[in-house]
C-alpha positions in Angstrom: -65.7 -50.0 -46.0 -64.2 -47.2 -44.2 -60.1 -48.0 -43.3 -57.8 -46.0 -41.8 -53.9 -46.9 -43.1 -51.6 -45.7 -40.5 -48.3 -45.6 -42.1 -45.0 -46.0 -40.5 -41.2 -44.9 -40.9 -39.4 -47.7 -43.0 -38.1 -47.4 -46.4 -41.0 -49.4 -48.0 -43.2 -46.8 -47.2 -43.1 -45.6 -50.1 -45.5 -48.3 -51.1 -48.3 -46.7 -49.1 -49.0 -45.0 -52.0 -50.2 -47.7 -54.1 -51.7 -49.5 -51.0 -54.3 -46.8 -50.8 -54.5 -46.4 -54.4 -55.5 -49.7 -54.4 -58.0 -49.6 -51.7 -59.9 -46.9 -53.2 -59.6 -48.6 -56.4 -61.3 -51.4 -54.3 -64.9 -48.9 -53.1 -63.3 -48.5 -49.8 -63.3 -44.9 -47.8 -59.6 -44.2 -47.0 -58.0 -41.6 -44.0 -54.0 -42.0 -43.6 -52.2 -40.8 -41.1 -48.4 -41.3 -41.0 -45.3 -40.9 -38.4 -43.3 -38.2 -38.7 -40.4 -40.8 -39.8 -42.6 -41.8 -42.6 -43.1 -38.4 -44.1 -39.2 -38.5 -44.8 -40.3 -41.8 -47.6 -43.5 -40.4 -48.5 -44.9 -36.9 -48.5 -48.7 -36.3 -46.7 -49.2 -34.4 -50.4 -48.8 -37.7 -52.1 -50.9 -39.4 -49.7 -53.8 -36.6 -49.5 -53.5 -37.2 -53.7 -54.7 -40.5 -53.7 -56.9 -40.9 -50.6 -59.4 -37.7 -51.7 -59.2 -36.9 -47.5 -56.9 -34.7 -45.5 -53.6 -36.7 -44.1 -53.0 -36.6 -40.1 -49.4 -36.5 -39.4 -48.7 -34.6 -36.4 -49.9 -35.3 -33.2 -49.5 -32.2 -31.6 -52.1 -30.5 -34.1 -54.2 -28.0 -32.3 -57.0 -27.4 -34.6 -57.5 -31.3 -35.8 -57.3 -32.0 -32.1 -59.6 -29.5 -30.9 -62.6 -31.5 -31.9 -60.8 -34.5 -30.4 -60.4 -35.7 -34.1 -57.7 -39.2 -33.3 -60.6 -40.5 -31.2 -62.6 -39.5 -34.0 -60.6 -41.3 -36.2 -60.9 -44.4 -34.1 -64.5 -44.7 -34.2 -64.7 -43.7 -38.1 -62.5 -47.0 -39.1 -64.2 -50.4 -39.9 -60.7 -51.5 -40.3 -57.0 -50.1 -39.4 -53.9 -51.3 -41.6 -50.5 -50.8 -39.8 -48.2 -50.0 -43.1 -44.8 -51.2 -43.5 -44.9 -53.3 -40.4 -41.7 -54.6 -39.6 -39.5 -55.6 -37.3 
């Protein structure tokens, strides 16, 4: 299963890091991309660690973009998790 964890900016996402630990742990194919808040909880070193992929976390990046890679993203996933999700 291929998932795509898209990781917010809220204190508990710092847990993102065992959430996709866990998936992998689980068979599944992980990509995370994160908000530029999260990345002040949770570095895209940490994440790129325990996914095996590269992290996404700009939006503005020219060469990811060039090959139109967040639509790319899109069609990769079987499933998107929305990490912390609150309110």
């Amino acid at each position: 299963m291929r998932i795509l964890v898209g990781i917010s900016g809220g204190i508990a996402a710092y847990k993102a890091i065992t959430l996709v630990r866990r998936l992998r742990d689980a068979g599944a194919d992980v990509r995370v991309v994160l908000t530029e808040a999260a990345a002040q909880f949770v570095t895209p070193l940490s994440l790129q660690a325990v996914s095996g992929a590269p992290v996404r976390s700009s939006l503005f990046d020219a060469e990811a973009e060039a090959g139109m890679d967040h639509i790319a993203l899109a069609r990769w996933a079987d499933q998107i998790i929305i990490a912390p999700a609150s309110a």
